[in-house]
C-alpha positions as CSV (number, residue, x, y, z in Angstrom):
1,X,-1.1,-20.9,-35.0
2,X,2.7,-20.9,-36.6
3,X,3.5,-18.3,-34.6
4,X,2.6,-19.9,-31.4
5,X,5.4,-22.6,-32.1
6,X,7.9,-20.2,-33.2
7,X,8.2,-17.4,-30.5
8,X,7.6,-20.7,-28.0
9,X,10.5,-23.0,-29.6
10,X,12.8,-19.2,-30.1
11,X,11.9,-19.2,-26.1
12,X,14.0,-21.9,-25.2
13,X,10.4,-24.0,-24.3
14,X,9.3,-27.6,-25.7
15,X,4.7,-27.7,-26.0
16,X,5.4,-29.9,-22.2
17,X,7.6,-27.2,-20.3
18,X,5.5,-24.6,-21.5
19,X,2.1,-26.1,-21.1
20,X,3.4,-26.8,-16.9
21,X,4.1,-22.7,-16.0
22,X,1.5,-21.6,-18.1
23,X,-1.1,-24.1,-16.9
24,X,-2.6,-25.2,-20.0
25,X,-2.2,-28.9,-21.8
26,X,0.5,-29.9,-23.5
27,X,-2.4,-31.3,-25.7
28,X,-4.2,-27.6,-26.0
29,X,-0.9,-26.4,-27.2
30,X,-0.4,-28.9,-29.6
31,X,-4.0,-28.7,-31.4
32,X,-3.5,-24.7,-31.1
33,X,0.1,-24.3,-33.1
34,X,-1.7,-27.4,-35.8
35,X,-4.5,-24.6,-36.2
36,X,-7.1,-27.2,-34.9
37,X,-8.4,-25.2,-32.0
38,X,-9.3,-21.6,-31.8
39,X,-7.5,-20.3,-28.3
40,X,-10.1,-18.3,-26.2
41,X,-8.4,-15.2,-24.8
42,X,-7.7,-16.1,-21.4
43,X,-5.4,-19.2,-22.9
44,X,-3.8,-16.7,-24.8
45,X,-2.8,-14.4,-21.7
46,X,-1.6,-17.5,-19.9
47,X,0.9,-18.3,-22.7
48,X,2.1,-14.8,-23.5
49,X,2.8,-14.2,-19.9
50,X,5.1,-17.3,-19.7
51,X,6.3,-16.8,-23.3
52,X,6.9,-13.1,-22.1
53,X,5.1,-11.3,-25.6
54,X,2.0,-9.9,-25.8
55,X,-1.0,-11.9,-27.2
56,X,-1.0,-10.0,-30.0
57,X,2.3,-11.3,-30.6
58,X,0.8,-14.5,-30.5
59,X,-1.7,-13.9,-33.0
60,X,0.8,-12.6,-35.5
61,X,0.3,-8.6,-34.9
62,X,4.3,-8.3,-34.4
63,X,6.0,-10.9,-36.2
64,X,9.9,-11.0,-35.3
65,X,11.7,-11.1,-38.6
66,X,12.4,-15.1,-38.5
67,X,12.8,-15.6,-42.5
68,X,15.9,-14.1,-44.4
69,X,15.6,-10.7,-45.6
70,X,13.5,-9.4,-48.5
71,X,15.9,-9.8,-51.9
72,X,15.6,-6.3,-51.9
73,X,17.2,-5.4,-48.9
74,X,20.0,-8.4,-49.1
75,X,23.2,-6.0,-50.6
76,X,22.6,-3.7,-47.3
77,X,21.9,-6.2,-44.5
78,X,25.4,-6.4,-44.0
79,X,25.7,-2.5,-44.2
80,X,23.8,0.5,-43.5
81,X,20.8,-1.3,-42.6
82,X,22.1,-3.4,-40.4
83,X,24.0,-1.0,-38.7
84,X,21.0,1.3,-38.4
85,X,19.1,-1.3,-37.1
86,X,22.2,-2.6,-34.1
87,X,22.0,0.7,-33.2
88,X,18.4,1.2,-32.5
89,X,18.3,-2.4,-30.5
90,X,22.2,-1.2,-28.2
91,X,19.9,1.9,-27.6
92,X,16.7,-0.2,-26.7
93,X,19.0,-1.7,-24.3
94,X,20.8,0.5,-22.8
95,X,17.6,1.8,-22.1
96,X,16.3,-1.5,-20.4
97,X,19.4,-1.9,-18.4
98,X,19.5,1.5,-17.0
99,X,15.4,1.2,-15.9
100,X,16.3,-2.4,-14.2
101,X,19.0,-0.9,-12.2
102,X,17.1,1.2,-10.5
103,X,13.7,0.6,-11.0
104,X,12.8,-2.4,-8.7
105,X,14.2,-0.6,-5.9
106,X,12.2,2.4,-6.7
107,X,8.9,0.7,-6.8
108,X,9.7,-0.9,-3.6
109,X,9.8,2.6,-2.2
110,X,6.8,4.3,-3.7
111,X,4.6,1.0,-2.6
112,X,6.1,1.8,1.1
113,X,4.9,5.6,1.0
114,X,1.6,4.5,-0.6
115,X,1.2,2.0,2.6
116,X,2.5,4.5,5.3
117,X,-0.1,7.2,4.2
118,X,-3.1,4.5,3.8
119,X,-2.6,3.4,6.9
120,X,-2.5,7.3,8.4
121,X,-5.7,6.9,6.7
122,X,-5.5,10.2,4.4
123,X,-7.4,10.9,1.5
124,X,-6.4,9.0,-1.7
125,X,-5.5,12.1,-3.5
126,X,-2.6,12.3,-1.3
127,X,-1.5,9.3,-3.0
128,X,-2.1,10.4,-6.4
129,X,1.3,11.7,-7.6
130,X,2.8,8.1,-5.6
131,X,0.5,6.2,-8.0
132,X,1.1,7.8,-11.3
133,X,5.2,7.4,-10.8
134,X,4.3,3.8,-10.0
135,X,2.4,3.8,-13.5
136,X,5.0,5.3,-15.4
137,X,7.4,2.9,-14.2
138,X,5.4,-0.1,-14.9
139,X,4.9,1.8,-18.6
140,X,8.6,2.4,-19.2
141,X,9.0,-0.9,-18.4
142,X,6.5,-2.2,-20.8
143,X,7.9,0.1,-23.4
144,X,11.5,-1.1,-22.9
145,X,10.5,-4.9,-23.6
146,X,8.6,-3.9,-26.4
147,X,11.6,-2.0,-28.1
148,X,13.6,-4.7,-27.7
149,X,11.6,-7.3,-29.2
150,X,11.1,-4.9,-32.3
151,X,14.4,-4.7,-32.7
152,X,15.0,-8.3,-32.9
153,X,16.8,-9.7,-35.8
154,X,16.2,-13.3,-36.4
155,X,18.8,-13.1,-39.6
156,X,21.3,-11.2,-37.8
157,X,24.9,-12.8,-37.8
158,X,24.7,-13.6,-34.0
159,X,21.1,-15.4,-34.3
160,X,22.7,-17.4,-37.9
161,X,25.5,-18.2,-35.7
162,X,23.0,-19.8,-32.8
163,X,21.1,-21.5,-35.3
164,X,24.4,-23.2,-36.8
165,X,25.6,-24.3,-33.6
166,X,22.5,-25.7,-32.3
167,X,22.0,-27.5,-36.0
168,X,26.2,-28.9,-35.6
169,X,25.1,-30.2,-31.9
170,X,21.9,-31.8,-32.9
171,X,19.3,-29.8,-31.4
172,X,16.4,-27.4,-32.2
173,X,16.3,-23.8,-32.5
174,X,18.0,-22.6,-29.8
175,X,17.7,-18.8,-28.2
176,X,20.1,-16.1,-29.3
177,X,21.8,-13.8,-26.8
178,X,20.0,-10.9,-27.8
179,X,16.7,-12.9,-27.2
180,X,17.6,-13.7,-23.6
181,X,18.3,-9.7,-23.1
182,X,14.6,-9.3,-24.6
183,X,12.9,-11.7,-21.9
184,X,15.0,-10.1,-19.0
185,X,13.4,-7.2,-20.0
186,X,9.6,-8.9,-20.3
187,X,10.3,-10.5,-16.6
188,X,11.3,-7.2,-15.2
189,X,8.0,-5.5,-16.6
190,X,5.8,-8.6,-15.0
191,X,8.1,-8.6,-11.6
192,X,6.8,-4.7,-11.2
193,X,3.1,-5.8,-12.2
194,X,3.3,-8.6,-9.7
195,X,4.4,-6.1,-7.1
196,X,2.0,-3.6,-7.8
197,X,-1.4,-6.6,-7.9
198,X,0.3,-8.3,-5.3
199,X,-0.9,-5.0,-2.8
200,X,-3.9,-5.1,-1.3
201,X,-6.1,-2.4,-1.7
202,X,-4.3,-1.4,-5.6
203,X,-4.6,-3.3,-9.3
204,X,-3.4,-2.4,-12.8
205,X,-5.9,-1.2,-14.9
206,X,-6.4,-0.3,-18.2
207,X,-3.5,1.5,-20.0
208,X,-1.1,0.3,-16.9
209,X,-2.8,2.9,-14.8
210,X,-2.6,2.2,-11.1
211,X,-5.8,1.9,-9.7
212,X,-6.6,2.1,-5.9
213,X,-9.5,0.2,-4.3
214,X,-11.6,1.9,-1.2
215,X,-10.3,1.3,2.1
């Protein structure tokens, strides 16, 4: 699985670092990116989380552009299409940066009024509007990181100018800035999970909806 090894080496993480957060062997992880072992879908999950991508990502369904350019697109990468595409990823993050600032602190709220009105015991529609802003949160969230990672550029002049630097010092392929904003935005969308399933009595369901157990 090629892309296994790529998104985990663009992470910053050797097959040993990430195989100790995610929980699965160093070994696993090796045969997996060789193609010598099918992953089952719960080894997926693991590494995505860590890796902060989705498993389809994983699997190939949202391939960062690593390679150069298509010949037929090399007189504008410089130009308009470059341009066009800086300014789709400054908007994906100004986007991402403006939910952060506010957005932990907002969740922390709503998860405080969903307490204070379980534990007056009222009926759970009462909490239905609370729930639904939590779930929109947790969805903007998940749609920030995953405007930012299609917006990445692999042969934009900043990630050339990573990959020459870490090639003059002697190491591997090294993280670019504008990777490093990506996966502040995929450990902001899992810090609000984790806050939600880390409630007892509510879970994330399908779709991100917020799902509240029976008292």
């Amino acid at each position: 699985m090629e892309m296994l090894r790529q998104i985990r080496e663009l992470a910053g993480y050797s097959q040993q670092e990430l195989a100790d957060e995610s929980g699965v062997s160093q070994h696993t992880i090796s045969e997996i990116e060789l193609g010598r072992r099918r992953p089952q879908g719960r080894t997926l999950r693991k590494l995505a989380k860590v890796l902060g991508v989705e498993v389809a990502d994983l699997l190939g369904g949202s391939k960062p552009p690593l390679g150069p350019a298509p010949s037929s697109q090399q007189p504008t990468l410089n130009g308009a299409l470059e341009e066009e595409r800086r300014a789709a990823w400054e908007s994906a993050v100004e986007n991402a940066r403006g939910l952060r600032e506010g957005g932990q602190a907002r969740m922390t709220e709503l998860l405080s009024l969903w307490r204070a009105s379980r534990e007056r015991q009222e009926d759970a529609d009462a909490r239905l509007e609370c729930r639904k802003e939590m779930a929109d949160l947790v969805n903007r969230a998940r749609k920030a990181e995953t405007d930012l990672f299609r917006n990445l550029s692999w042969s934009s002049p900043e990630a050339r100018r990573a990959k020459e630097e870490a090639k003059k010092a002697g190491a591997g392929e090294v993280p670019y800035a504008d990777w490093e904003e990506y996966r502040e935005a995929a450990r902001f969308f899992y810090r609000l999970l984790g806050m939600v399933e880390g409630q007892q009595g509510l879970f994330v369901g399908q779709d991100l909806e917020i799902v509240e157990e029976a008292a």
